[in-house]
C-alpha positions as CSV (number, residue, x, y, z in Angstrom):
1,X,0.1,24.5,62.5
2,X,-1.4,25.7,59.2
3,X,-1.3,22.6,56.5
4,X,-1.5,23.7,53.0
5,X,-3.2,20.6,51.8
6,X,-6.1,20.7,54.6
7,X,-9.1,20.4,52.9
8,X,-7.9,19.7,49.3
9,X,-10.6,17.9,47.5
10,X,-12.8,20.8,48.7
11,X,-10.2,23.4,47.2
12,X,-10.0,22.0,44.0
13,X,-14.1,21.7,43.9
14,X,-13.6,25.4,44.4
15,X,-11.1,26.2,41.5
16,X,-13.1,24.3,39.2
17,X,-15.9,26.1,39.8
18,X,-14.1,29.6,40.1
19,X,-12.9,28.2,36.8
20,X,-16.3,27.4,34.8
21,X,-17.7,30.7,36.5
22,X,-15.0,32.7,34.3
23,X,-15.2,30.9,31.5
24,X,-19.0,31.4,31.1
25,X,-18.4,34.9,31.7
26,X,-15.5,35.1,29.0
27,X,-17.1,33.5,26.2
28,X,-19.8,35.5,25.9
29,X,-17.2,38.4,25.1
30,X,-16.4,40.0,21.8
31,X,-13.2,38.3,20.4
32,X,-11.2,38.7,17.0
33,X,-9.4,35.3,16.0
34,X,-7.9,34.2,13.0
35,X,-8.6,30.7,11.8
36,X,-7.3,28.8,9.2
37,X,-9.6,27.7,6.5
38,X,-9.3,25.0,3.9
39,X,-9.6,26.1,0.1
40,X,-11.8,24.9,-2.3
41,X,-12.0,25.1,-5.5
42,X,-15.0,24.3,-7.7
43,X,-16.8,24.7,-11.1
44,X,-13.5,24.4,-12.6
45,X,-14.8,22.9,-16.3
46,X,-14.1,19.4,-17.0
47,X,-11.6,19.6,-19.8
48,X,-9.2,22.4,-18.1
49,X,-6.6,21.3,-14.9
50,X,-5.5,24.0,-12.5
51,X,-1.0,23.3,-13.4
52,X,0.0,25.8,-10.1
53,X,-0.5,23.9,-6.3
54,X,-3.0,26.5,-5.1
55,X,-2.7,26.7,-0.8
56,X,-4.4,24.1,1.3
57,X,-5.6,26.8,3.3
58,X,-6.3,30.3,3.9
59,X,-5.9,32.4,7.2
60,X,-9.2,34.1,7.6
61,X,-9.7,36.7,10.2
62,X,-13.1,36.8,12.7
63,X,-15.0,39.0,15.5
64,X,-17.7,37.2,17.0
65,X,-18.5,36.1,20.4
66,X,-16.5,33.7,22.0
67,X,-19.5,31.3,22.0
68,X,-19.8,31.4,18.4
69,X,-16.2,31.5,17.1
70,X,-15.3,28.1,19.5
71,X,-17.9,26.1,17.3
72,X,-15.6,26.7,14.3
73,X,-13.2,24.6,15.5
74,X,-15.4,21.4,15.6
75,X,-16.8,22.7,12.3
76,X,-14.8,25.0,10.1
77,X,-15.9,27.5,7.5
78,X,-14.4,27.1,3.9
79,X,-12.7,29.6,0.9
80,X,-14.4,29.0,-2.5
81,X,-12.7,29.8,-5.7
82,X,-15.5,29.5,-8.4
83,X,-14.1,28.3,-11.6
84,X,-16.9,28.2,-13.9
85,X,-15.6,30.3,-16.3
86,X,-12.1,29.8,-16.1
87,X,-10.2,29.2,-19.8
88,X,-6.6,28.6,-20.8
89,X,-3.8,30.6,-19.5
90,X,-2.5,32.5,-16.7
91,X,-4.7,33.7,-13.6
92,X,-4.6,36.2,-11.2
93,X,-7.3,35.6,-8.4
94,X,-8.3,38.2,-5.8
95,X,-9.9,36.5,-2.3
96,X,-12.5,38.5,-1.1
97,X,-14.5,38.4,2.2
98,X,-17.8,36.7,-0.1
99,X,-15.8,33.5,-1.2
100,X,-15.9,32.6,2.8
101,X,-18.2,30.3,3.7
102,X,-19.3,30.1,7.3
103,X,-21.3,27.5,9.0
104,X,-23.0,29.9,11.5
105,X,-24.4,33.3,11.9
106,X,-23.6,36.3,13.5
107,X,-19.8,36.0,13.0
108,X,-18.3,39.0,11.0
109,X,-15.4,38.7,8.2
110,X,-12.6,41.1,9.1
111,X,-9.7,40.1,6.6
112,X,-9.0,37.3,4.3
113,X,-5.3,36.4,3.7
114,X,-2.9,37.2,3.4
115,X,-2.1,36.0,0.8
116,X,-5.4,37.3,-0.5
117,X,-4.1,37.3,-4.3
118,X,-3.4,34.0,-5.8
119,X,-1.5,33.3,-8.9
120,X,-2.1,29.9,-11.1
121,X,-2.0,28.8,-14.5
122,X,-5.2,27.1,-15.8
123,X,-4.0,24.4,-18.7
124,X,-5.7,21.9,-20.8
125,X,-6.7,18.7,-19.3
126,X,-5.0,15.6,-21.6
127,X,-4.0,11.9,-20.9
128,X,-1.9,9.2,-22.3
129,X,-0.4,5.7,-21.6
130,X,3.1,5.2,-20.7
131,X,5.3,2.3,-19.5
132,X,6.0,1.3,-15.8
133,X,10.0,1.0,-15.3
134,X,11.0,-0.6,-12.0
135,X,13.2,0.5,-9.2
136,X,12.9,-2.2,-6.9
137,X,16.1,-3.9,-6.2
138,X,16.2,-7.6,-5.4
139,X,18.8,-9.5,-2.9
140,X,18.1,-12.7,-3.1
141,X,18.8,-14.8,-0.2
142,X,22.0,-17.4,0.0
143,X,22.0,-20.2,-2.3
144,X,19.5,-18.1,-4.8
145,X,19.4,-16.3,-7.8
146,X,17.8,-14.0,-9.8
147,X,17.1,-15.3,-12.9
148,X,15.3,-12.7,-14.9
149,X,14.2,-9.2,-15.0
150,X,11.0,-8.0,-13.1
151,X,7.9,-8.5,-14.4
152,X,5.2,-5.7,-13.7
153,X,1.3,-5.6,-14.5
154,X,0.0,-3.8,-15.4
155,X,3.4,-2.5,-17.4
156,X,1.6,0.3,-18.8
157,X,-0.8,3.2,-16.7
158,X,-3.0,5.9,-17.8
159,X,-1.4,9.5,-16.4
160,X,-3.9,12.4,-16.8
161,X,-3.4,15.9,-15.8
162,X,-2.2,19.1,-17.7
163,X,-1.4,18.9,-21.5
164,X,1.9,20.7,-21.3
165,X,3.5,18.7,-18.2
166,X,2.1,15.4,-20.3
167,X,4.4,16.3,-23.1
168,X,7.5,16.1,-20.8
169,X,6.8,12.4,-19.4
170,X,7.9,10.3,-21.3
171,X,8.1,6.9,-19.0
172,X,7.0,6.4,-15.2
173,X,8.8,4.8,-12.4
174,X,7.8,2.5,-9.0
175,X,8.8,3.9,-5.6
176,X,12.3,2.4,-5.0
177,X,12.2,-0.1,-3.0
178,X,14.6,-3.1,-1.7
179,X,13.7,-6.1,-1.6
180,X,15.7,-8.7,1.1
181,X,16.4,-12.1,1.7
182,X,14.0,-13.2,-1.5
183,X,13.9,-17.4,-0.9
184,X,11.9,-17.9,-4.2
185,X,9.6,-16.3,-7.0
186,X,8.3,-13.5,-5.4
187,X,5.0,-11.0,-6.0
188,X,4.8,-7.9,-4.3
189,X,2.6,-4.6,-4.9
190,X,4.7,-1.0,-5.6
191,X,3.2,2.1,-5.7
192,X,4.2,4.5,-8.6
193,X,5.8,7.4,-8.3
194,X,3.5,10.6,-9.4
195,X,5.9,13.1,-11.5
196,X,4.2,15.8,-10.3
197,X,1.8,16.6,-7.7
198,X,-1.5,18.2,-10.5
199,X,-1.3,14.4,-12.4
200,X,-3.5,11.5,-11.7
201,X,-2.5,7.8,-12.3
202,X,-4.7,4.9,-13.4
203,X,-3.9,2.9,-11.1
204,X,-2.0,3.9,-8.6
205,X,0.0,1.0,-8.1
206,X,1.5,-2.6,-10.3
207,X,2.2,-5.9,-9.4
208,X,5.8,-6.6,-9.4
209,X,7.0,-10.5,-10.0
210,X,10.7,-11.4,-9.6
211,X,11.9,-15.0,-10.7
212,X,13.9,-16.4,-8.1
213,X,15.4,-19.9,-8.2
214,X,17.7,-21.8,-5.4
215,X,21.2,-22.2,-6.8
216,X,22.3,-26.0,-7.7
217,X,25.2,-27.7,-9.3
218,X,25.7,-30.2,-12.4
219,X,28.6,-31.9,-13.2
220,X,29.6,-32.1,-17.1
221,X,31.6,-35.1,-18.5
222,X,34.1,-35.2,-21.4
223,X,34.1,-31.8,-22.5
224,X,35.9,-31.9,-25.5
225,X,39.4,-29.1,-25.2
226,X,39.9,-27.3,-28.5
227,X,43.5,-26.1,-30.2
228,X,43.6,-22.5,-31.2
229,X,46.9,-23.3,-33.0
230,X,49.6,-20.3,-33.0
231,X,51.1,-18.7,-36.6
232,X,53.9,-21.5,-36.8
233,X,51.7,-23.8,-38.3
234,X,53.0,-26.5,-35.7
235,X,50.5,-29.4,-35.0
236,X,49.7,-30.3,-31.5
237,X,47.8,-32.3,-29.7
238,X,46.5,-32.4,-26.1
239,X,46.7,-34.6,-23.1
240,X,44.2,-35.8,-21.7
241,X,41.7,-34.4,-25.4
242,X,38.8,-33.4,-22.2
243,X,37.5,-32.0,-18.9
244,X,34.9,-32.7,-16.5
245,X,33.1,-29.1,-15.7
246,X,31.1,-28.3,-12.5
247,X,28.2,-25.8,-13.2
248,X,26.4,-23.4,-10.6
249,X,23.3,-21.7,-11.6
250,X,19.0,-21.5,-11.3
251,X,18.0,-24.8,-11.5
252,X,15.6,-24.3,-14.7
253,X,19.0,-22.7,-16.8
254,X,21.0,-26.0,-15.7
255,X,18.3,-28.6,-16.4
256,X,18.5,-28.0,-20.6
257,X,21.8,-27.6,-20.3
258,X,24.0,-29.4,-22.4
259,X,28.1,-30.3,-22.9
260,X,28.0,-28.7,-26.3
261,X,26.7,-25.6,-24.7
262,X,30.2,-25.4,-23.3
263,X,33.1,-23.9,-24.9
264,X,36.9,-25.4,-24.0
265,X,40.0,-24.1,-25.8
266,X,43.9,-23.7,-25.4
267,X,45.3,-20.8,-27.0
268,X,48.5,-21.5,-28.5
269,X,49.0,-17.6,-29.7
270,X,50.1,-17.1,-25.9
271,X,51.8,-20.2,-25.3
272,X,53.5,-22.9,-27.7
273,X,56.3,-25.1,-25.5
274,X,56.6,-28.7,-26.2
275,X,55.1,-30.4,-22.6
276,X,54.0,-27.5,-21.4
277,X,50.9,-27.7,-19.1
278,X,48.4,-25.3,-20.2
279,X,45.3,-24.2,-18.0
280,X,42.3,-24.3,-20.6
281,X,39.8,-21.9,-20.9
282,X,36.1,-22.3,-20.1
283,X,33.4,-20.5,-21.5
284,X,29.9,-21.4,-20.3
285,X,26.7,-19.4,-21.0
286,X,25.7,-16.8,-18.5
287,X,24.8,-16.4,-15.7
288,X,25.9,-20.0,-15.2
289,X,29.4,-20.1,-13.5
290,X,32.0,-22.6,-13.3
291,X,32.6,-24.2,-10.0
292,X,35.1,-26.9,-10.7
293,X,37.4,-28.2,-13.6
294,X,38.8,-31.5,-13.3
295,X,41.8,-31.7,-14.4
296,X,43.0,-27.9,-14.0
297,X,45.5,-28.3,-16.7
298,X,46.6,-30.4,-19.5
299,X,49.4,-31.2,-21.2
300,X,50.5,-29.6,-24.8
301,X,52.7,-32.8,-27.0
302,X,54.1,-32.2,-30.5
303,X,52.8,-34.4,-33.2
């Protein structure tokens, strides 16, 4: 009975071979390939910037041998743009088959592009300082606060790049960016964002510091109840005269603190019956909140 598998390793000794045998014999063909070839630009005087994103890369055309046009993709040629003498204003740049550099010989250029015209604008190159705003978005974690805007530093960068896109930045911003769960001060690095792809920032990057503080409580005694008296002209007095006040907030806004800092009143414009228990109002500073007032209400006498 005839097994297909008799004799396998032997087969596939045999296709390998068969295999390399054609190979040899193929690569030494002619061949026409197109390749894709980076672009680079150079000369370009120091005080001009290229505004327009010119292609990455180029798709050149080749007929070589097979031998020689594999080597290119280990080691790939390159299209040059010279710049030397390139001034201010709009340019309109023709590829030809001499800007193509090639790392080895007997290789001939067939075609360049398309596109094989390329169409930029060549602007003054200017720089300037500008402040750092911050898109990072804090959540502290429970039982902690954020107690005061984010720091960065540097809070001002250098952008350089072309004179005409310079003029229409007027401030920078960080990558946005949350951060969670924040137990504590905390000091991260943030990249900035770059307004446009031809500008160049110095640096990169700022340190951003966010003041976090655990939340804690304080208790306030005797905090005198004011009398915002009403158009009658009554007099009236209050029973008990003060509250006790429970505070929340960052422990460094509590600890200077002070009863004084508090603000208790009735307002007798929107009430004014003899007896009446009135619920006063608190006003504390922020972000501090009130937690507790002991007791809720008092009572309103006639003198």
């Amino acid at each position: 009975m005839y097994n297909p598998f008799g004799n396998l390793p032997l087969k596939i000794i045999s296709l390998f071979f068969a295999f390399v045998l054609w190979f040899v014999v193929e690569i030494d063909r002619e061949f026409n390939w197109e390749f894709d070839f980076p672009v680079v630009v150079s000369g370009l005087p120091k005080n001009y910037v290229i505004v327009d994103s010119i292609p990455q890369f180029i798709p050149v055309t080749l007929s070589g041998k097979g031998s020689d046009l594999i080597k290119l993709v280990f080691k790939p040629g390159r299209v040059t743009i010279k710049a030397d003498g390139f001034k201010y204003g709009r340019k309109i740049h023709t590829l030809s088959r001499e800007q193509v550099e090639l790392p080895y010989q007997n290789i001939e250029i067939l075609r360049v592009g398309p596109p094989n015209q390329l169409s930029f604008f060549v602007d003054e190159y200017a720089q300037k300082e500008l402040p750092v705003v911050s898109r990072v978005f804090v959540v502290p974690s429970e039982s902690f606060v954020q107690t005061g805007e984010p720091e960065l530093t540097p809070s001002r960068v250098i952008i350089a790049g072309p004179s005409s896109l310079l003029k229409k930045i007027d401030s920078l911003y960080t990558l946005p960016e949350t951060l969670k769960n924040v137990s504590g001060n905390y000091s991260t690095i943030v990249p900035i964002s770059p307004p446009a792809q031809t500008v160049r920032l110095f640096p990169r990057s700022v340190r951003i510091s966010v003041p976090v503080e655990r939340i804690v409580e304080k208790e306030f005694s005797d905090v005198p109840v004011l009398i915002k008296p009403a158009k009658s002209g009554k007099s009236y007095m209050l029973q008990p005269r003060s509250v006790d006040v429970i505070l929340a907030g960052a422990e460094s806004e509590l600890k200077n603190m002070e009863t004084r800092n508090i603000n208790a009143f009735v307002d007798l414009s929107a009430t004014g019956n003899e007896s009446e228990e009135i619920k006063p109002t608190v006003v504390v500073p922020p972000p501090l909140r009130i937690v507790k007032i002991t007791p809720e209400r008092v009572k309103l006498i006639k003198r």
